[in-house]
ZAMARGU-4260 file (C-alpha; in steps of 0.2 Angstrom, whole numbers, plus 5000, padded with zeros to 4 digits):
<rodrens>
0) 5053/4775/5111 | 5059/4762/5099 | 5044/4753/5090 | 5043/4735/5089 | 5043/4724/5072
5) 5033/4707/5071 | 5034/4697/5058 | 5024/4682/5054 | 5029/4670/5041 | 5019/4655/5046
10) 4998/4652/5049 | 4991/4662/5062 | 4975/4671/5068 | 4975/4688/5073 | 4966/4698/5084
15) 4964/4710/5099 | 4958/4711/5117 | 4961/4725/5130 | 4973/4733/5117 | 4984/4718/5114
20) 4990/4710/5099 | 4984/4692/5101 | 4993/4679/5091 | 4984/4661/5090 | 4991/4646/5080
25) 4983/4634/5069 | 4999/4619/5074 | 4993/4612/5091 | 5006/4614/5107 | 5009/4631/5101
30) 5002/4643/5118 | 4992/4661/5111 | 5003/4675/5113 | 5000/4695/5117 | 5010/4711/5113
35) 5004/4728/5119 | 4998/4736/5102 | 5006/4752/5108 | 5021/4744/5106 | 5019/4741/5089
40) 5028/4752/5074 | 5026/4738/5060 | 5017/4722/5059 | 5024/4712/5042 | 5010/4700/5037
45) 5019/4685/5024 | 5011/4670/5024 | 4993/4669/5013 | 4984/4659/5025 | 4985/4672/5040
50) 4970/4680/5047 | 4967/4698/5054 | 4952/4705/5063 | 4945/4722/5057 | 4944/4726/5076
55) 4964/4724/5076 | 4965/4733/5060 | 4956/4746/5067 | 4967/4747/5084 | 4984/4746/5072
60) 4980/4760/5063 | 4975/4771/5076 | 4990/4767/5084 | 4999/4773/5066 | 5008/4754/5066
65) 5012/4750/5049 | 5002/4734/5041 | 5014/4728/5027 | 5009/4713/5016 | 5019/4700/5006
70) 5016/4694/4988 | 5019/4679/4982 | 5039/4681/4980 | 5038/4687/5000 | 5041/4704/4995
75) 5032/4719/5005 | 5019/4723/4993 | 5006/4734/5002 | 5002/4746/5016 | 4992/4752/5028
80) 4988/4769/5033 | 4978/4781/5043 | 4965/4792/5032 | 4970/4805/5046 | 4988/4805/5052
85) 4989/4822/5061 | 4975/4835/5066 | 4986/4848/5056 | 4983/4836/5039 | 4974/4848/5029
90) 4984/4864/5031 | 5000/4854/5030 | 4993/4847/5015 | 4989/4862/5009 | 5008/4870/5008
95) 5012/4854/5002 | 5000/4856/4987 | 5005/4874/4986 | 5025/4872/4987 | 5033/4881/4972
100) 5044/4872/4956 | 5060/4882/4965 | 5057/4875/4982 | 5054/4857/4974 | 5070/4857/4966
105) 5080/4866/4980 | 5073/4850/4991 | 5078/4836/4979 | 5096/4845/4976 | 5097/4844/4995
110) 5090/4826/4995 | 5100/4821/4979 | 5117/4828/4989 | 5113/4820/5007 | 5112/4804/4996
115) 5128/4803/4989 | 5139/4811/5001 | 5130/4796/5014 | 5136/4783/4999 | 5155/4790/4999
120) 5154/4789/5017 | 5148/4772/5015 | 5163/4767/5004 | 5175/4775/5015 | 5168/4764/5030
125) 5172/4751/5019 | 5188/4757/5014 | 5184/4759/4998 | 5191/4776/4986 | 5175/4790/4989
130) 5184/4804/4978 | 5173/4799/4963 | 5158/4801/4976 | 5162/4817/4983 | 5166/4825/4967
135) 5147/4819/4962 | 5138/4825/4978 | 5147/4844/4975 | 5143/4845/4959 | 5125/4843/4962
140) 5114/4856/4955 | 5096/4864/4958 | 5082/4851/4953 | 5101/4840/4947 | 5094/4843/4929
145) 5115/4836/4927 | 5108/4819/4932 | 5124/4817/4947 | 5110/4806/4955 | 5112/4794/4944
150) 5130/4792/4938 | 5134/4790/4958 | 5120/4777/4960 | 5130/4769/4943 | 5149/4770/4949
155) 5142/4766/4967 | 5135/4750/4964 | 5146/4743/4953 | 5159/4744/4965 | 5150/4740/4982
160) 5150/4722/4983 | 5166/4717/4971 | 5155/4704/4962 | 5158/4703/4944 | 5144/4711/4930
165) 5134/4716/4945 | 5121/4732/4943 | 5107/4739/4952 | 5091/4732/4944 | 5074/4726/4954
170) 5076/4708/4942 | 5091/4706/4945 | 5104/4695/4950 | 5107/4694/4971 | 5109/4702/4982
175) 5095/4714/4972 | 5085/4702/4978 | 5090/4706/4997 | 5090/4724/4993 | 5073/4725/4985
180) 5067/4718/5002 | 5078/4730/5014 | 5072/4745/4999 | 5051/4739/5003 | 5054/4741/5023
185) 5063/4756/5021 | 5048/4764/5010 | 5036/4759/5022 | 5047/4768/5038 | 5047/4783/5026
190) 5027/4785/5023 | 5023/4781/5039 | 5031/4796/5044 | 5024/4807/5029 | 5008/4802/5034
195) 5011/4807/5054 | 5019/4824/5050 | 5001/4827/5043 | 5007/4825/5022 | 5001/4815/5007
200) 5017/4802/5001 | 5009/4800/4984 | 5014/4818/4981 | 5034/4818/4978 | 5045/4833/4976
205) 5054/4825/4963 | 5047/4807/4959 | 5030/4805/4950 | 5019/4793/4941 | 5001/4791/4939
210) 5004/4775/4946 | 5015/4778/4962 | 5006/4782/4976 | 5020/4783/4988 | 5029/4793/4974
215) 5036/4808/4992 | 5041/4793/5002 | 5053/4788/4987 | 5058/4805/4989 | 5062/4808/5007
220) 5068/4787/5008 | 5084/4790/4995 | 5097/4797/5007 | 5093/4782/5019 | 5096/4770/5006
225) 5114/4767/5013 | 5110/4762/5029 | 5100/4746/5018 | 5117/4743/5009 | 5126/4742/5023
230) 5115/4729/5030 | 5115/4717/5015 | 5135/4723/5012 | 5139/4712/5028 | 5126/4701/5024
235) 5134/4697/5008 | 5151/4697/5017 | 5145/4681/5027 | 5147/4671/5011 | 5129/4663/5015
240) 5118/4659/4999 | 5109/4674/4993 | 5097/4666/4982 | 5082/4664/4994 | 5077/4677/5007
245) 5079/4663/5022 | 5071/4669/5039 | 5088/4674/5046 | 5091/4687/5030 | 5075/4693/5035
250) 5077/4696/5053 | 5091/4705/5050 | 5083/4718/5036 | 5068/4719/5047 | 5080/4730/5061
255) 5079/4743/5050 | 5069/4755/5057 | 5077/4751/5074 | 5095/4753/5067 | 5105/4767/5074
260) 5109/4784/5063 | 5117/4799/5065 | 5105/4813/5065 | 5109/4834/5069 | 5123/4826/5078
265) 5115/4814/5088 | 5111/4795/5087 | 5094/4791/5085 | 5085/4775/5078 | 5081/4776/5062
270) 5061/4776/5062 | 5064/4791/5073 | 5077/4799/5062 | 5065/4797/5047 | 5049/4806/5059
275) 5062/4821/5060 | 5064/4823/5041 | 5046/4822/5037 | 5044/4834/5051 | 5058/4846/5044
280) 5050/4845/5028 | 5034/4851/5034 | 5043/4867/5040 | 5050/4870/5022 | 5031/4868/5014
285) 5027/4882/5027 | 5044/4891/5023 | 5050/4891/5041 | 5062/4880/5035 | 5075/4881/5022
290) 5083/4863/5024 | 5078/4847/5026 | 5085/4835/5041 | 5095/4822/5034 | 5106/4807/5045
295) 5123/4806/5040 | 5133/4791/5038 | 5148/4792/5047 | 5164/4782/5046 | 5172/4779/5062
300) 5188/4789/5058 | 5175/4803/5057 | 5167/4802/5072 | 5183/4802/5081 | 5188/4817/5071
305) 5171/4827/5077
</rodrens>
């Protein structure tokens, strides 16, 4: 079942009766409204003068919807989750915490490959020349101590959008703007699901900081990244202003969990495709797994060919 996403920009006060969402307005002629809760997979709180009930808190949670909130610059800055997201928590928890420096870095080579190989497949959709790409995702190494993460991520960006002088950089000049927000929703899919399959997200295979405490869903998020780019990609193709995040931008960065991937061969939305990684990754804590479950991005000449 595909989860819906709300997302309230304006005033409102929320609350719950008999397992509904309900939505009341502060501007007069505006009628209450209800959502089944059950329907929910991510609730994105962005105005400052909204108002939640701990009684709908509660219910959201238990439901495992992500609560995001908004800072100031109406970016995702904060979320929600379950202290208990799977009655296998602590034994998953456990191999996480046991896995050993080999399997880590056998899980981020995989990772760093399904990443790149999704980003010369996103260039090739694009008809762009992916050689320089695929060379990058084969040369990959265990733990890639050769850094092909990064000189992908360099060549990659500075050749997406054909703008002049632009790089990847969180301060940046747009669309890093649109991609920081698209980046923030796409974290939020990923830990929701870390925390489903029963594992801790502040734990990363490869990412860590003291400070990070989604440090695994920055892991697990990075071969989805592509499917982000190809939402601002056309986005920035509109030729629309870029230099505020206007309601329509964010409309259309908010389908991101509900966007269609290719997963093991078979299309599934993407907050689904992201509950199979987390899933799969579980099995390679345990070791009845070797592999983790990544979507592939596929170009239509592809797809035809498969």
């Amino acid at each position: 079942m595909i989860k819906r996403t709300l997302f309230f920009s304006n005033p409102a006060y929320l609350s719950t009766k008999n397992e509904q969402l309900v939505v009341n307005f502060p501007d007069e002629g505006k009628k209450e409204a209800t959502i089944p809760i059950e329907d929910l997979g991510y609730v994105v709180l962005e105005d400052s003068q909204i108002t939640i009930t701990n009684g709908l808190l509660m219910k959201l949670v238990q439901n495992k919807t992500a609560v995001i909130t908004c800072d100031k610059q109406h970016l995702p800055c904060s979320f929600f989750q379950p202290l208990v997201g799977h009655s296998e928590q602590t034994e998953r928890m456990r191999h996480q915490l046991n896995a050993s420096l080999p399997l880590k870095k056998q899980l981020w080579q995989q990772t760093v490959t399904a990443k790149i190989e999704n980003q010369a497949n996103h260039f090739l959709a694009r008809g762009k020349n992916a050689l320089r790409l695929k060379r990058y995702a084969k040369d990959v190494k265990t733990g890639d101590w050769n850094n092909q993460e990064a000189l992908a991520a360099a060549f990659y960006f500075q050749n997406l959008f054909e703008l002049e002088g632009f790089s990847r950089n969180q301060k940046g000049v747009p669309p890093n703007n649109l991609l920081n927000y698209g980046y923030a929703i796409l974290r939020a899919v990923a830990a929701r699901a870390l925390v489903s399959s029963g594992l801790l997200p502040s734990l990363g295979i490869f990412h860590h900081n003291k400070y990070n405490a989604f440090c695994l869903a920055d892991d697990v998020m990075e071969p989805y990244r592509p499917f982000v780019d190809t939402l601002v990609y056309d986005i920035v193709q509109t030729g629309c202003s870029l230099e505020d995040l206007n309601q329509n931008i964010k409309a259309h960065l908010l389908t991101i969990p509900a966007m269609d991937v290719l997963i093991d061969e078979k299309q599934s939305p993407l907050m689904n495709a992201m509950s199979r990684t987390t899933a799969s990754l579980v099995e390679c804590f345990e070791g009845s797994r070797r592999k983790i479950l990544y979507p592939e991005f596929k170009t239509s000449l592809e797809t035809l060919v498969n």
